[in-house]
C-alpha positions as CSV (number, residue, x, y, z in Angstrom):
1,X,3.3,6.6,4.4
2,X,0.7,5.4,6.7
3,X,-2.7,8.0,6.7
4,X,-2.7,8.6,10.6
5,X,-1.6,6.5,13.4
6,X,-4.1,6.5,16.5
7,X,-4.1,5.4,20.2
8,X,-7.1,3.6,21.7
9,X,-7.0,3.4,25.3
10,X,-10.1,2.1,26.3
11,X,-10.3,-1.1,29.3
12,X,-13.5,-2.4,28.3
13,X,-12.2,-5.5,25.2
14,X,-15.7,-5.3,23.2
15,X,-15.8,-0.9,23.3
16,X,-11.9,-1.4,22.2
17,X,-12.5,-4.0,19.6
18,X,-15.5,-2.2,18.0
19,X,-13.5,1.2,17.8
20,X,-10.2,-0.1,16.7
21,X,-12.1,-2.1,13.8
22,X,-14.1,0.5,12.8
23,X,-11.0,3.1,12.6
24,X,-8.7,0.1,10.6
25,X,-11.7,0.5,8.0
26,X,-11.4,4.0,7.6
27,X,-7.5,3.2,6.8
28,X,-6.1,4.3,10.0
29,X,-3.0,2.9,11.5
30,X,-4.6,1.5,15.2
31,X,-2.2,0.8,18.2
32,X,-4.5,-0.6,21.5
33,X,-4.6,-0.2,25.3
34,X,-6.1,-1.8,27.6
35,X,-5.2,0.4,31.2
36,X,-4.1,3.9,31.9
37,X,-0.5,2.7,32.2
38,X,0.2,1.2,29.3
39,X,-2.0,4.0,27.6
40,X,-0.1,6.3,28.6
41,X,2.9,4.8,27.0
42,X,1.5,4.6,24.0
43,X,-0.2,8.3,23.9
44,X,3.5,9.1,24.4
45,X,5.6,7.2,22.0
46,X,6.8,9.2,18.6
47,X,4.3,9.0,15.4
48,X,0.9,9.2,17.1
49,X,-1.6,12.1,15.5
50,X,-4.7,11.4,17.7
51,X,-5.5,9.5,21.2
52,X,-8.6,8.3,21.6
53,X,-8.9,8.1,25.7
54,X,-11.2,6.7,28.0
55,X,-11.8,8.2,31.1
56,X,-12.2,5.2,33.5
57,X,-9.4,3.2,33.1
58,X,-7.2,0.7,35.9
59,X,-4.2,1.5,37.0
60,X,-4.0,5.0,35.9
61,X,-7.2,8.0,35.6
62,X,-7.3,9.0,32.0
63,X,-7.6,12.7,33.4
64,X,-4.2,11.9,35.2
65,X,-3.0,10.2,31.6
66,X,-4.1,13.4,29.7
67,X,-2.4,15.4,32.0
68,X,1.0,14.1,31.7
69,X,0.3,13.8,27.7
70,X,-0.2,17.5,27.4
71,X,3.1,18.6,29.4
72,X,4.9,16.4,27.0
73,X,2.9,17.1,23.9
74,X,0.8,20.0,24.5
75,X,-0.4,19.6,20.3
76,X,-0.9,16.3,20.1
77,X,-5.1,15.8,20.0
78,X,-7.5,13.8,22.3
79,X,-10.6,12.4,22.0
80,X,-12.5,11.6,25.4
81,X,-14.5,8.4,25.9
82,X,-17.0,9.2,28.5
83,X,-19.8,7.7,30.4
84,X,-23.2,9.2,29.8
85,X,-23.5,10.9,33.4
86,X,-20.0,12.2,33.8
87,X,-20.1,16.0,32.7
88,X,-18.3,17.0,35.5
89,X,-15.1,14.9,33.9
90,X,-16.1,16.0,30.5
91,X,-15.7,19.5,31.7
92,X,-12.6,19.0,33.6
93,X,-11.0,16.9,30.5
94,X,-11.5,19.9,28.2
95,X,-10.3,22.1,30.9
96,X,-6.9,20.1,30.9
97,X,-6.8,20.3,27.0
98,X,-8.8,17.9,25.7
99,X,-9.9,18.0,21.9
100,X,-13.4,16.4,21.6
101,X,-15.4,14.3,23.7
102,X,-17.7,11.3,22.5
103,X,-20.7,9.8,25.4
104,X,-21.0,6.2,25.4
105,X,-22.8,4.6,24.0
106,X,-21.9,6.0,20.5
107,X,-21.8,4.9,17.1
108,X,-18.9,3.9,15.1
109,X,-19.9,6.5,12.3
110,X,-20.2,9.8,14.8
111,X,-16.9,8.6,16.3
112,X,-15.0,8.3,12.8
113,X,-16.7,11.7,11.9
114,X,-15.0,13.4,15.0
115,X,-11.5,11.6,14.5
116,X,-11.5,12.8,11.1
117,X,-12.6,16.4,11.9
118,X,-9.9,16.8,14.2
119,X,-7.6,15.3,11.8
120,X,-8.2,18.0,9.3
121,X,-7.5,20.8,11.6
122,X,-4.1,19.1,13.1
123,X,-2.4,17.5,10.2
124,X,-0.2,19.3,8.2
125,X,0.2,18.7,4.6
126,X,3.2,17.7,3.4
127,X,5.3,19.2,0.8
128,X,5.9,16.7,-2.5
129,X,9.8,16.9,-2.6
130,X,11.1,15.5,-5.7
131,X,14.6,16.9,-6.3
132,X,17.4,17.4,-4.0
133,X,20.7,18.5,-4.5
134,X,23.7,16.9,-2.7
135,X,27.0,17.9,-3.6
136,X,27.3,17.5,-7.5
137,X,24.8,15.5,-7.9
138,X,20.6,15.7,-7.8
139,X,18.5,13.2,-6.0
140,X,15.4,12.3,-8.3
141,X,13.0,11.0,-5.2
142,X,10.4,9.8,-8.0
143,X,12.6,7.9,-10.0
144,X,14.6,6.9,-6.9
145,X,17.9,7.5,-8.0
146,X,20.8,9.7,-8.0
147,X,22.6,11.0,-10.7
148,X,26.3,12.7,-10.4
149,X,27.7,15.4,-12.2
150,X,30.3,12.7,-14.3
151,X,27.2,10.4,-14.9
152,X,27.2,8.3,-12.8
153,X,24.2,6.9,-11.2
154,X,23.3,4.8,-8.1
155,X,19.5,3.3,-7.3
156,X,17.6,3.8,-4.3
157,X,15.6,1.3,-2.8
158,X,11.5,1.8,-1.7
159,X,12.8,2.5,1.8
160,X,15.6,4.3,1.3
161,X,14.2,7.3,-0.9
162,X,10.7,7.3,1.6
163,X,13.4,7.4,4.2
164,X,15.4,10.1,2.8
165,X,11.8,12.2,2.0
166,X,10.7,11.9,5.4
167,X,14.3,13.5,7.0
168,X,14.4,16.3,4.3
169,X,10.5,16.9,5.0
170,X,11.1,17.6,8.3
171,X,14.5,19.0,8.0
172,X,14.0,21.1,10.8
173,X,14.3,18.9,13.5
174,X,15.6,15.4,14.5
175,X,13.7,12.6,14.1
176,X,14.2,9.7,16.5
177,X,15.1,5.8,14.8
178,X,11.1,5.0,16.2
179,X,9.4,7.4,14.4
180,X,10.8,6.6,11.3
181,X,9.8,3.1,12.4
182,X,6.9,4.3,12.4
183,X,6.4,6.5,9.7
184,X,8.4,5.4,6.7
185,X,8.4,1.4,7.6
186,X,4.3,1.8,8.9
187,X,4.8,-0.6,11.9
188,X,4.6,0.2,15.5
189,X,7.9,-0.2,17.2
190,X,7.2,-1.4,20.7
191,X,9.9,-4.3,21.4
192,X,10.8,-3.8,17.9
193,X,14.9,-3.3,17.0
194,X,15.6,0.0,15.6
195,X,18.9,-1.5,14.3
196,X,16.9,-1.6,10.9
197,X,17.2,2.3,10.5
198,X,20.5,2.3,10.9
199,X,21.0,0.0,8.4
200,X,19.4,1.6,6.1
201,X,20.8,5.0,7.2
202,X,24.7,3.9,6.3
203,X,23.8,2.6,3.4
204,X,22.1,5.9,2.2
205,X,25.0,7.8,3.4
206,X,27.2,5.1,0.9
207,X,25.3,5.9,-1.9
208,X,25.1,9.6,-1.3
209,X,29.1,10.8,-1.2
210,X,29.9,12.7,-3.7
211,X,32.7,10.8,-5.9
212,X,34.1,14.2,-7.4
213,X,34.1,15.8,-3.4
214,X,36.6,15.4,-0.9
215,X,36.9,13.9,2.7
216,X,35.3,17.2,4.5
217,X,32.3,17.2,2.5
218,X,29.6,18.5,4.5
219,X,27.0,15.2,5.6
220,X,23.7,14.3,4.1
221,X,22.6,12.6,7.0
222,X,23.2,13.9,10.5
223,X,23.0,11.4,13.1
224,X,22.1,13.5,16.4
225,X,23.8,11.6,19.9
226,X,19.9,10.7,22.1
227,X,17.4,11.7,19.5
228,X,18.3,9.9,16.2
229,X,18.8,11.1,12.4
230,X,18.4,14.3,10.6
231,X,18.7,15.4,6.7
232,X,22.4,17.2,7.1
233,X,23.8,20.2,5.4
234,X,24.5,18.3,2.4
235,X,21.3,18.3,1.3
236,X,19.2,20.9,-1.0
237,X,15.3,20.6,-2.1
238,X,15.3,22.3,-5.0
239,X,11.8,21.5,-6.5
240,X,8.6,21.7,-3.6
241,X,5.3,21.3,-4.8
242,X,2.5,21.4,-1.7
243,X,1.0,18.0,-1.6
244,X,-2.4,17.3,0.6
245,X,-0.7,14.2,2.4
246,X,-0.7,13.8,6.0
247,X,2.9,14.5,8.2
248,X,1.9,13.8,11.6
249,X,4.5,15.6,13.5
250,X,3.7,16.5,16.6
């Protein structure tokens, strides 16, 4: 899975350039903005774990984008870019829930410092699931296969077993077709067709019926009408080993 996927809304091109190079070093998955509108689109979208927000933007204040940001995702971090003699907004941002704040002019090794301080405090680890029951048979996630209780067997593609990980990980909850986009195919989805996950969805719910259960057998995959997929009733983890990777779910 990608390491972190970050937002950098920032209207000046060579401030916006410089930061999003320097974080691609560092590994980081980088999505850019260039005004407070499209920013704010982005700082919304599923899969982001940090926003990196200028203060002085067009077409939208990047007090007004944090705003709307934290009713939606009152979790998700930010990072304010501010000019040198605006305290005042600094003040206010934090006020309104922003995480850190960085003065321009500043250099690309104090701003990857904060990002990845933050990071350590937000991002929770995720647990290493290796074995899952469905039905009569047992998932092997490593292996990427599953094995029934009369022996047979059927393979499971790259995708498929990061995809089925990522739903039983966050089991919980539903997980909409563009964060899985995002976070089990590592792209960013805008204009993108999300006909690709449910591809990939039928075909994992192919290979995961039970031959030796019946027609009511409870689903491995749920699909959830609005929001997208989650890991259905089905499903079992029955071997969890904490792992220090990165989930992102916010």
């Amino acid at each position: 899975m990608p390491k972190a996927r970050i937002v950098v809304v920032e209207d000046e091109p060579a401030i916006r350039r410089g930061v999003s190079d320097a974080l691609r070093l560092s590994g980081y998955e980088v999505t850019e903005a260039m005004d407070g509108q499209l920013g704010l689109r982005e700082a919304m979208s599923a899969g982001v774990d940090l926003v990196l927000l200028d203060i002085m933007l067009p077409k939208r204040d990047g007090l007004e984008v944090l705003g709307e940001l934290r009713r939606a995702h009152p979790a998700r971090p930010v990072i304010l870019l501010t000019a040198r003699g605006s305290e005042d907004d600094r003040v206010r941002g934090l006020k309104m829930g922003a995480d850190d704040y960085v003065v321009k002019p500043f250099s690309a090794k104090e701003l990857i410092a904060r990002v990845e301080a933050i990071l350590r405090r937000t991002m929770k680890p995720v647990p290493d699931v290796r074995l899952v029951e469905v039905g009569s048979g047992t998932i092997d996630l490593h292996r990427r296969e599953v094995r029934w209780s009369d022996g047979g067997r059927a393979d499971l593609s790259e995708t498929e077993a990061a995809l089925l990980k990522y739903l039983v990980c966050n089991r919980e909850r539903a997980v909409s077709r563009e964060e899985l986009l995002s976070r089990v195919w590592g792209i960013g989805t805008a204009g993108l067709e999300t006909r690709a996950v449910d591809m990939h969805v039928a075909r994992l719910r192919a290979k995961l019926k039970d031959p030796a259960g019946d027609d009511d057998q409870p689903e491995a995959i749920v699909t959830v009408r609005a929001h997208g997929y989650m890991a259905g009733p089905a499903l079992t983890v029955s071997e969890e080993v904490a792992a220090a990777a990165p989930s992102g779910n916010r």
